[in-house]
N, C-alpha and C positions, 0 to 999 in steps of 0.2 A: 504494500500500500504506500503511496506516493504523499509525500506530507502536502505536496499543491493538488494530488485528488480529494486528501481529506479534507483539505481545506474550501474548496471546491463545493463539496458537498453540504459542509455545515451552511455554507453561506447561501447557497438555493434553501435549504430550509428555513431562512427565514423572509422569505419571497414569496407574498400569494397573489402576485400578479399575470396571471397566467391568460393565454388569447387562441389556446386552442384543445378540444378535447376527442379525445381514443375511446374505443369502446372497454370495455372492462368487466371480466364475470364476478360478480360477488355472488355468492349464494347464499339465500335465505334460508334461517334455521324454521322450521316447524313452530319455535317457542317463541308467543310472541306477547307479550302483555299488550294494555286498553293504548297505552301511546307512545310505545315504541316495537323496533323491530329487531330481533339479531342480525344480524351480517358475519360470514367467514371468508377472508380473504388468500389463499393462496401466492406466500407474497417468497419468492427464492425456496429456502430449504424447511418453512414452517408454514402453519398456516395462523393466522390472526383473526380473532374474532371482538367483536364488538358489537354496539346498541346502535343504534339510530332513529330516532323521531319518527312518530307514523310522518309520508308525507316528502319528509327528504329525498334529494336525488344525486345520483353522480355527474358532476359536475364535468369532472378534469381528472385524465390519468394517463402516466407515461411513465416509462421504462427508457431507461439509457443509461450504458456506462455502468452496471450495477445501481444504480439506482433507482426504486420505485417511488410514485406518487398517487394518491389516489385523492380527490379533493370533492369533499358534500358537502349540498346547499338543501335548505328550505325551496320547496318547489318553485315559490315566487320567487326566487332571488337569483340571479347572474353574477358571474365571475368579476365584470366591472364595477358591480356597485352594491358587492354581498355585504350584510351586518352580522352573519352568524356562520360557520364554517365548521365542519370540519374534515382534519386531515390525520392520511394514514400516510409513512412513508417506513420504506426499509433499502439498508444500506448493505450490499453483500459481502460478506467479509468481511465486516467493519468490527466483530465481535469481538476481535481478539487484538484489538489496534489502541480504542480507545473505553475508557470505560464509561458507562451511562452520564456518570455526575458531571466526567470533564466534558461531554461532546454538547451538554445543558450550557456549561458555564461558558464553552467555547462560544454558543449560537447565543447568549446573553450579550459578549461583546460585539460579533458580529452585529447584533442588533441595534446596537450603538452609533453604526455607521448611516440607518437608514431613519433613526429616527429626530425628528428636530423641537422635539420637546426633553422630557425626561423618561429616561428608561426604568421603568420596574422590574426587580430580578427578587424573589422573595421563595426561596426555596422550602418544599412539602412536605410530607412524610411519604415516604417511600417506602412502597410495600412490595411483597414477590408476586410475579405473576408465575401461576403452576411450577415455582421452584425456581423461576428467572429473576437476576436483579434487575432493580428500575433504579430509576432517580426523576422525580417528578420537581416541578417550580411552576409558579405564577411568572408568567411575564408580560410583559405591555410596554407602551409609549406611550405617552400623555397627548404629543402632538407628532401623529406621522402624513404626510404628506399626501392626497386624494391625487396617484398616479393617475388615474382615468379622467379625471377633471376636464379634459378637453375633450375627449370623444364623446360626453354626453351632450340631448340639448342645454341649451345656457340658461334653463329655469333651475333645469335637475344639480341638486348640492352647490345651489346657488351661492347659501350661509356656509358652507362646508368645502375649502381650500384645503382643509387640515381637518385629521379623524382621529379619533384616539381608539387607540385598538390594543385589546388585551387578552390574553387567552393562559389554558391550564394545558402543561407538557410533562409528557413521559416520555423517557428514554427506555425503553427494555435491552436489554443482553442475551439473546435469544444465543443458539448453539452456535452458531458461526457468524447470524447475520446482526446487525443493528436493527431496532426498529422504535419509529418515533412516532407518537401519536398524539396530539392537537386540538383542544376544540376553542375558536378563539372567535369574540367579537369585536365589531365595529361600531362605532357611530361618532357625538359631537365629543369635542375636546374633555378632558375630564385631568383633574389633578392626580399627586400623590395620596393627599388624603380624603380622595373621593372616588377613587378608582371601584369601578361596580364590582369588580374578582377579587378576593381577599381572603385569608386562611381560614375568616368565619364563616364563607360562605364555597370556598371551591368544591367543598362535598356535594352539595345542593347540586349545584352548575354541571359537575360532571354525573349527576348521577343518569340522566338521558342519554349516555353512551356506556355507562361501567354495567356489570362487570366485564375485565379484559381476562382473554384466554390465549395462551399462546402455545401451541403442540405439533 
């Protein structure tokens, strides 16, 4: 592994500006409660399973270089001008390279480069998935920049040059491969001590995608 691949890679993870999307098989579990659904994802040499929202859809998904993406939205919502996301990604080979905590802390400073307010970095408890380490954190920007701002008409995110976007990450340590998994919001600017994601409330937030299995 190439320290400018890995480096590479940390840094598309914290990118969710994406303008084109793949077809992609998930397959639906039998088990599904009143408003959510399982999903199992076939992702290198595991498979990944996870929650998702009645209603959600796959948005955006690509494979390159070892690298997976898979990106869900709320039905109403586009890649350009989404408020709610979430993302699965896995890194092949990356298991035995870096460990969960640092590839968190690496994509923390990375995140620093993209955002023009203040970054949040407020790390979780971290639990095993089926025997896997994780390392889970809160992350955000208070003001990051509305990349799409010009391809929309000039009524839409009129008030909104700048979005503050925050979300709750896991890193897993699967047998060979990485895998990171995401669910992060958008909308108007919001502080340090007003940030909607916080240690009181990430349980809540994630609990529309938990529990994760990884086999």
């Amino acid at each position: 592994m190439k320290v400018s691949q890995l480096c590479y890679w940390i840094s598309y993870s914290v990118l969710f500006y994406f303008s084109f999307c793949l077809n992609l098989y998930a397959s639906d579990d039998v088990d599904m409660t009143i408003d959510k659904i399982s999903k199992r994802l076939p992702i290198f040499s595991q498979k990944l399973s996870f929650y998702l929202p009645n209603g959600w859809k796959l948005a955006f998904s690509h494979l390159e270089d070892g690298m997976f993406t898979a990106e869900f939205l709320p039905k109403n919502e586009e890649l350009r001008n989404w408020a709610s996301m979430v993302c699965i990604q896995g890194f092949k080979g990356l298991s035995d390279n870096i460990e969960p905590v640092d590839f968190l802390d690496t994509m923390a400073e990375t995140y620093r480069d993209s955002c023009h307010g203040e970054v949040l970095y407020q790390r979780v408890e971290d639990e095993f998935i089926n025997g896997h380490q994780t390392a889970s954190a809160i992350m955000g920007c208070t003001r990051m920049p509305n990349t799409h701002l010009t391809e929309l008409p000039a009524n839409v995110y009129k008030e909104l040059a700048h979005l503050g976007e925050i979300g709750h990450y896991t890193a897993v340590k699967g047998e060979k491969d990485l895998y990171l998994i995401h669910k992060s919001i958008r909308g108007r600017e919001f502080t340090s001590t007003s940030a909607p994601l916080e240690k009181t409330n990430y349980r809540e937030f994630m609990s529309a995608i938990t529990p994760f299995k990884l086999n």
